[in-house]
C-alpha positions in Angstrom: -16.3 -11.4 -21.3 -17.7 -10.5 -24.9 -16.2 -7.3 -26.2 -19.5 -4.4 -26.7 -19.5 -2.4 -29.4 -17.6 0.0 -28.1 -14.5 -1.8 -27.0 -13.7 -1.7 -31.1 -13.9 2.2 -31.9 -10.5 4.0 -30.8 -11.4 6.8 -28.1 -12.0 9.9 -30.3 -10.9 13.4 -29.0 -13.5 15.8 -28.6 -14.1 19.4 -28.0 -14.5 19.0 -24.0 -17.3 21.0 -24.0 -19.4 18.0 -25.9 -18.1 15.7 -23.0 -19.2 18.5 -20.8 -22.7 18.8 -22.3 -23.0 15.1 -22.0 -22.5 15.0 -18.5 -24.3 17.4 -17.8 -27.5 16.1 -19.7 -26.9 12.5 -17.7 -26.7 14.9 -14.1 -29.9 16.3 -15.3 -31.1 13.1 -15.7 -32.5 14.1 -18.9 -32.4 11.4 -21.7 -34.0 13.6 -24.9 -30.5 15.9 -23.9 -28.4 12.7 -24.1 -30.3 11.4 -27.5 -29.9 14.9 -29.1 -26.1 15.4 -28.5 -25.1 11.4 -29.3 -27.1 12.4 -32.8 -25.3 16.1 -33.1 -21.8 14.6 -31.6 -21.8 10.3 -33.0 -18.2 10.1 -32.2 -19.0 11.1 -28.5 -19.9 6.9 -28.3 -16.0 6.2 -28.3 -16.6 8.3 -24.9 -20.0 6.5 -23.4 -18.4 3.9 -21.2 -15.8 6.3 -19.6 -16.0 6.5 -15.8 -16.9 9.9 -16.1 -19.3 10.5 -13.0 -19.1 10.8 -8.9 -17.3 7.6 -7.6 -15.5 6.8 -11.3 -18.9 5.5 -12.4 -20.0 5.2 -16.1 -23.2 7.2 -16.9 -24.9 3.3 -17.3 -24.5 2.7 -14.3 -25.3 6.1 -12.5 -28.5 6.3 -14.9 -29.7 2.3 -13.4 -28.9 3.8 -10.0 -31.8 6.6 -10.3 -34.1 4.3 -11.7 -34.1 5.9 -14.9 -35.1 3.2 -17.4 -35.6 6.2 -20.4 -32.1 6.9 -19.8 -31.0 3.2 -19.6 -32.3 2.9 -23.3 -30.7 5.9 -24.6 -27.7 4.6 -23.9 -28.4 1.2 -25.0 -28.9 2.8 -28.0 -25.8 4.4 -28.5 -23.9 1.6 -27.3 -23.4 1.3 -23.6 -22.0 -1.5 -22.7 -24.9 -3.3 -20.0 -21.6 -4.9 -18.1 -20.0 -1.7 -17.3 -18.8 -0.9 -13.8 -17.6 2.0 -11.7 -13.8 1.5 -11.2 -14.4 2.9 -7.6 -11.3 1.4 -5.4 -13.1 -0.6 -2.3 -15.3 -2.8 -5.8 -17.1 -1.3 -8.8 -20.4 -1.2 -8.6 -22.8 -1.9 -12.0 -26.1 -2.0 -13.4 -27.6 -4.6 -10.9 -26.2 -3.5 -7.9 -29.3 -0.8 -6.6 -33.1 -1.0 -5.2 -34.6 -0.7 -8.2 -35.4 -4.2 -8.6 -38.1 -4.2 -11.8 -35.8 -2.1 -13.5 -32.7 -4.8 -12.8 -34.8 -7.6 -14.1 -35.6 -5.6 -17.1 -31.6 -4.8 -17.4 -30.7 -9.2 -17.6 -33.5 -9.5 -20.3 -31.3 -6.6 -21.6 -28.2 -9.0 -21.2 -27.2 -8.0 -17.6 -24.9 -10.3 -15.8 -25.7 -11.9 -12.5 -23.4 -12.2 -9.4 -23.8 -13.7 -6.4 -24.5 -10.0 -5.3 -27.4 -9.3 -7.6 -28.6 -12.3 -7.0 -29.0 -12.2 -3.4 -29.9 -8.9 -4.0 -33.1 -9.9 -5.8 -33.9 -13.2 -3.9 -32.6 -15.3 -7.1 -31.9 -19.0 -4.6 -31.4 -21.1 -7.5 -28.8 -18.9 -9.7 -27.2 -18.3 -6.1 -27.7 -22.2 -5.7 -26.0 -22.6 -8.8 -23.0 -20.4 -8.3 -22.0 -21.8 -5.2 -22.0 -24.9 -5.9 -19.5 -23.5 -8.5 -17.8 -22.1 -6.1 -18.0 -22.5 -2.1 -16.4 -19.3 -2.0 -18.6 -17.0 -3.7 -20.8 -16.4 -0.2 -18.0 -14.1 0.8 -17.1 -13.0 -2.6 -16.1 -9.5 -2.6 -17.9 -6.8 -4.9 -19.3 -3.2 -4.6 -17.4 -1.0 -1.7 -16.0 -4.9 -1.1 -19.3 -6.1 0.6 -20.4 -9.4 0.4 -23.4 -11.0 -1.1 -24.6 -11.4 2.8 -25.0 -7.7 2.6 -27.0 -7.4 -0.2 -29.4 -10.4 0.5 -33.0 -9.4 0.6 -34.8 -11.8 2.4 -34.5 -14.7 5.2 -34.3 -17.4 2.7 -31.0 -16.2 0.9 -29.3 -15.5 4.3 -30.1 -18.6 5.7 -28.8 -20.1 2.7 -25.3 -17.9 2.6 -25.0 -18.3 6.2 -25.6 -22.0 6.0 -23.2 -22.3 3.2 -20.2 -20.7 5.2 -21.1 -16.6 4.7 -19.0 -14.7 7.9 -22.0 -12.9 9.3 -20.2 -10.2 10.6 -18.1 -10.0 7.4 -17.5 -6.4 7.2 -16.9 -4.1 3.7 -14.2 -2.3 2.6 -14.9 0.8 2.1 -17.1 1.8 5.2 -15.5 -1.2 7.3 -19.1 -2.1 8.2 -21.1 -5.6 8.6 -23.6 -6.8 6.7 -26.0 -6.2 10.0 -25.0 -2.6 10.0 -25.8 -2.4 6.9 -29.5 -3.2 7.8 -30.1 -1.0 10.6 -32.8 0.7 8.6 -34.1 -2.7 7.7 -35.9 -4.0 11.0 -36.8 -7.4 9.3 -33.7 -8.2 7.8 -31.7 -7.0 10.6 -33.3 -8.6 13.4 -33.1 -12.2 11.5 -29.3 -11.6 11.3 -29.3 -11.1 15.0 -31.1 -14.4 15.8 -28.8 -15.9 13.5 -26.1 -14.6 15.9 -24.7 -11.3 14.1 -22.6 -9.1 16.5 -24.8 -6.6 18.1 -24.1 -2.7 19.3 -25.7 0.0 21.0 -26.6 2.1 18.1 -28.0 -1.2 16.6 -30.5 -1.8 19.6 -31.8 1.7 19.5 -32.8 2.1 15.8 -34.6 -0.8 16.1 -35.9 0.2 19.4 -35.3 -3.0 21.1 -35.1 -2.2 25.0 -33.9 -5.3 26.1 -31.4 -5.5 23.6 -30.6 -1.8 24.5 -30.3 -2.6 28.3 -28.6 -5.9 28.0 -25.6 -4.1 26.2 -25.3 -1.4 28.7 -25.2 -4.4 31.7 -22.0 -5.9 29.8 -20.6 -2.2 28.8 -22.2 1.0 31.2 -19.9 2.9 28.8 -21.6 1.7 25.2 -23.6 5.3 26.0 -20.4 7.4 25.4 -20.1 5.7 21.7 -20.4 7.8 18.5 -20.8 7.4 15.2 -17.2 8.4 13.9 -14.9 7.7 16.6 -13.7 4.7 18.1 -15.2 0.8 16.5 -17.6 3.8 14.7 -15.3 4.3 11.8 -14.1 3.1 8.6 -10.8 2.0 9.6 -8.4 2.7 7.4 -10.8 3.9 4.8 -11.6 7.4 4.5 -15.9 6.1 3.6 -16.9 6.9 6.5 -18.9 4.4 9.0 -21.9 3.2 7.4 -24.2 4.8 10.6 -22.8 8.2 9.0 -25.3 7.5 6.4 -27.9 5.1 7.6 -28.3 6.8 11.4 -26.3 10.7 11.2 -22.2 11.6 11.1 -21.5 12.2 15.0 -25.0 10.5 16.7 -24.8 9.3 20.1 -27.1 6.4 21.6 -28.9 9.1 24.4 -29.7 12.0 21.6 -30.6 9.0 19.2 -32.9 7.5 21.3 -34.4 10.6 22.5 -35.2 11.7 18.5 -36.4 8.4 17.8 -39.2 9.5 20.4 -37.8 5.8 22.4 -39.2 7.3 25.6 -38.6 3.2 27.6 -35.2 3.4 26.0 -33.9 7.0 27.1 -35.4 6.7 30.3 -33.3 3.7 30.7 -30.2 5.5 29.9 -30.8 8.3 31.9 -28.9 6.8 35.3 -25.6 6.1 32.5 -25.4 9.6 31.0 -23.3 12.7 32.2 -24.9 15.6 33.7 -24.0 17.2 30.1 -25.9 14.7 28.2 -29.1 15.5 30.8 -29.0 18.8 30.4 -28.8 18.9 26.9 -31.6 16.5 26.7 -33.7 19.0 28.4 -32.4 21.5 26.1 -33.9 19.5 23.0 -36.7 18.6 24.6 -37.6 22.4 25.6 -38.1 21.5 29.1 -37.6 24.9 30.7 -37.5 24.0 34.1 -35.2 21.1 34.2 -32.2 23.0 32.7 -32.8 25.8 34.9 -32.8 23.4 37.8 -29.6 22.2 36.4 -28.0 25.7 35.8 -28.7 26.9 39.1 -26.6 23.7 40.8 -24.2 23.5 38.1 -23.8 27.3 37.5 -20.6 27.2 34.5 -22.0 23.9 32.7 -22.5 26.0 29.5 -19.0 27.6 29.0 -17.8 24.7 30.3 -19.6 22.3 26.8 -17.3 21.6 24.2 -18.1 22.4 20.7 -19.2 19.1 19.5 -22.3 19.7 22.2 -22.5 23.6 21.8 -23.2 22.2 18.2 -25.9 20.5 19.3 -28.1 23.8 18.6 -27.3 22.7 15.2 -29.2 19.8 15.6 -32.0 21.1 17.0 -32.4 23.6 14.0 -32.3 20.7 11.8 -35.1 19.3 13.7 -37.3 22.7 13.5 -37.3 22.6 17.6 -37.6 26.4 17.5 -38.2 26.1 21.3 -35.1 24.4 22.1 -33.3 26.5 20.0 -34.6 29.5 22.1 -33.9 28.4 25.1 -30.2 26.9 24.0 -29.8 30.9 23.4 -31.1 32.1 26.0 -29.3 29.8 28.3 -25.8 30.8 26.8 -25.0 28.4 24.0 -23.2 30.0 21.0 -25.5 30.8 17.8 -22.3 29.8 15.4 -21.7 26.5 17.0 -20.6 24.3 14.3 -21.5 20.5 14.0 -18.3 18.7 12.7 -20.3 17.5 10.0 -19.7 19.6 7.1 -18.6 22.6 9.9 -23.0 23.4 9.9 -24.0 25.8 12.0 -27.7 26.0 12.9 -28.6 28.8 10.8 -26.8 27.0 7.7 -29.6 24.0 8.8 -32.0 26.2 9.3 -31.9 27.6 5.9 -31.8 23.9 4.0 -34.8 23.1 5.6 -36.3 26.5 4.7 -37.5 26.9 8.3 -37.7 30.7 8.5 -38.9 30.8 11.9 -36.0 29.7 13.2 -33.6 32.0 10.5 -35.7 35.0 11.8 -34.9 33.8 15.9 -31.3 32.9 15.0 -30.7 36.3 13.3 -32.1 38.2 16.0 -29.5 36.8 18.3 -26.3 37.4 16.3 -26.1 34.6 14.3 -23.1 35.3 11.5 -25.3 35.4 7.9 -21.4 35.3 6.2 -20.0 32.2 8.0 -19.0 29.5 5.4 -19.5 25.9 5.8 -17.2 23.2 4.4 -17.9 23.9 1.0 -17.6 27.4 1.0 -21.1 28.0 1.1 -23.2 30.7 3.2 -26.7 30.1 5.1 -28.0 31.8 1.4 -26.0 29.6 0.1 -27.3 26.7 2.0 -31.0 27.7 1.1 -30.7 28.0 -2.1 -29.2 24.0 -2.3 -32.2 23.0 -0.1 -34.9 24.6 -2.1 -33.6 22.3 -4.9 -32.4 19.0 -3.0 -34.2 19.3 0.4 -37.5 20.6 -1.0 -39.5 20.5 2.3 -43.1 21.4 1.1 -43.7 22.5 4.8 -41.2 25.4 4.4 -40.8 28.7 2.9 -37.5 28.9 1.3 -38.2 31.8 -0.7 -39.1 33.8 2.9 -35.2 32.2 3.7 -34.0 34.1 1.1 -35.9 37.5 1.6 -34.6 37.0 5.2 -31.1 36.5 4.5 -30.9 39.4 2.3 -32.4 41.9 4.7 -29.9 41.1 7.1 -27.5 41.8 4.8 -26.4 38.5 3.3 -23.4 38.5 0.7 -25.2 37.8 -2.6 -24.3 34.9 -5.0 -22.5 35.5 -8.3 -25.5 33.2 -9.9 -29.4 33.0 -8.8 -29.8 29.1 -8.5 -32.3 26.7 -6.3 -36.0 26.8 -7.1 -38.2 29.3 -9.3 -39.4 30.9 -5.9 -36.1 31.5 -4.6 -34.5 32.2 -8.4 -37.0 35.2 -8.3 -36.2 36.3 -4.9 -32.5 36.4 -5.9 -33.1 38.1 -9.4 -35.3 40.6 -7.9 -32.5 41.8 -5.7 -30.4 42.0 -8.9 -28.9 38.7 -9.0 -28.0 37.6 -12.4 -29.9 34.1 -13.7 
């Protein structure tokens, strides 16, 4: 490994509030910021490689990750060193190791480094070639969250090759516990070549990818595949504390039914129907709105509602998400609780309601007693939640700023700070919260 630049210059101590400003500028994802304080602050370069950002990463890495080739230069500039990884504990991650695929080939005429993960990664056979016949071993070489180059190969030439050079297809990753298969649910191409090359199959696997046969061949061997979730059971990380990778590629607590029914698989849920609970079919009315079904279903099972447990009640939650105003009316008019939290993040509808800026259903939700002052996970309110979706969720279909104007009428606690976009800044400010 050749020593960068920086490896020589002892590790200065600054006034935190340059290392601050830094990290701040590289959040921002502004690169003038970062130019301006490296000229005010040149010492801050005995600083530039630290793992300073989410995950232990160094702000090379986290600025190659967005895509940001301006940024990439600025710290090229200054000294980066191109090699750096994150020091995350399940495998660092570095420069080569995202989507961004033009911006990785301009980051090895830079002087990026290749492994077998980058490689497969950008369809590279011959360096791939080249490094296994190195090394048999490298096809099941460990490297970001512990995956495998397997589960960063691109296209059906590179798996073919790993798998035909020894890869375990159903290798699985450290940190999310989690095979390269799973990894591809979101990639149809990718992961239906893996199955015909024999990768182990499951239920949530079948419906993303909307395969009915697959779907009713799996519940033929296993009727009770339908009661699996994304979190419990072979759903989980293990001994990690990741997370599944489904938590992030499908939704933290999704079942097969409700997935299949949101992926609008009509052949596929009507399939399930005869495995499901009478729960599971009456809350499938519920999201679908169909009025006369779940009164059908009340009237024969008359305490079905109080009788729900909260991870179901929460399913009101979901439906918010989803802007189903009319299943969320009739979920309360039926009974089910307006605070009903989804275990991710402890959500309740009105706190999804307001990061999708869907005011319609704030305004309903509201009317029947939903708590403006509950606090999710991370301390935050519904205003609070609105305010972090007008910046991050930015649904140009919504109104967040008529979120906000709601919330406060009802009597919202208001934030120390107006933040989120202009539109809701000036909603906040004009009820006299500070900028």
């Amino acid at each position: 490994m050749t020593e960068s630049f920086n490896d020589s210059l002892p590790k200065v101590d600054l006034d935190p509030k340059v290392i601050q400003q830094f990290k701040q500028a590289v959040d921002r994802n502004d690169p003038e910021a970062v130019r301006q304080i490296f000229q005010t602050h040149p010492s801050l370069v005995s600083r530039i490689d630290e793992p300073s950002f989410a995950f232990d990463t160094p702000a090379i890495v986290i600025a190659s990750y967005r895509g940001n080739r301006q940024m990439v230069d600025v710290l090229l500039q200054f000294g980066a060193d191109i090699n750096a990884k994150s020091s995350w504990w399940a495998g660092g991650f570095g420069v080569l190791h995202h989507d961004h695929h033009n911006l990785s080939r301009y980051l090895i005429e830079r002087g990026a480094r290749v492994d077998p993960h980058a490689a497969a990664a950008l369809g590279m056979l011959d360096v791939l070639q080249k490094m296994v016949e190195e090394d048999p071993e490298v096809v099941n070489q460990r490297g970001p969250d512990g995956q495998v180059p397997l589960h960063y190969a691109a296209s059906s030439d590179v798996i073919d090759f790993l798998l035909d050079h020894g890869a375990d297809i159903d290798k699985r990753d450290i940190d999310h516990y989690s095979t390269p298969a799973q990894y591809a649910v979101n990639k149809p191409d990718k992961c239906r070549h893996l199955i015909q090359r024999g990768a182990q199959t499951d239920i949530f696997m079948a419906v993303q990818l909307g395969d009915l046969e697959l779907v009713r061949r799996i519940l033929n061997e296993n009727p009770n595949a339908l009661q699996a979730q994304v979190g419990k059971g072979e759903f989980t990380s293990g001994e990690s504390n990741g997370g599944h990778i489904y938590e992030y590629m499908i939704s933290a607590g999704a079942r097969p039914f409700f997935l299949a029914a949101h992926l609008g698989h009509e052949a596929i849920t009507e399939l399930m129907l005869p495995y499901s609970s009478v729960e599971q079919r009456l809350l499938l009315a519920c999201m679908r709105a169909d009025t006369e079904t779940v009164y059908n279903m009340l009237k024969e099972h008359r305490n079905i509602i109080q009788s729900l447990d909260s991870e179901y009640q929460s399913m009101i939650a979901n439906a918010a998400w989803d802007h189903r105003i009319e299943a969320v009316r009739l979920m309360l008019d039926v009974g089910f609780q307006p605070d009903a939290r989804r275990n991710e993040h402890s959500m309740t509808a009105l706190h999804h309601a307001a990061i999708r800026g869907d005011n319609e259903i704030v305004q309903l939700l509201l009317e029947r007693g939903a708590s403006i002052d509950i606090r999710n996970e991370y301390g935050g309110t519904p205003l609070n939640s609105c305010m972090w979706g007008s910046m991050h969720n930015q649904d140009p279909h919504r109104d967040y700023a008529a979120v906000a104007e709601s919330l406060i009428a009802a009597g919202v606690r208001l934030p120390e700070k107006a933040t989120g976009s202009e539109l809701v800044k000036s909603v906040l400010m004009r009820h006299g919260v500070p900028a």
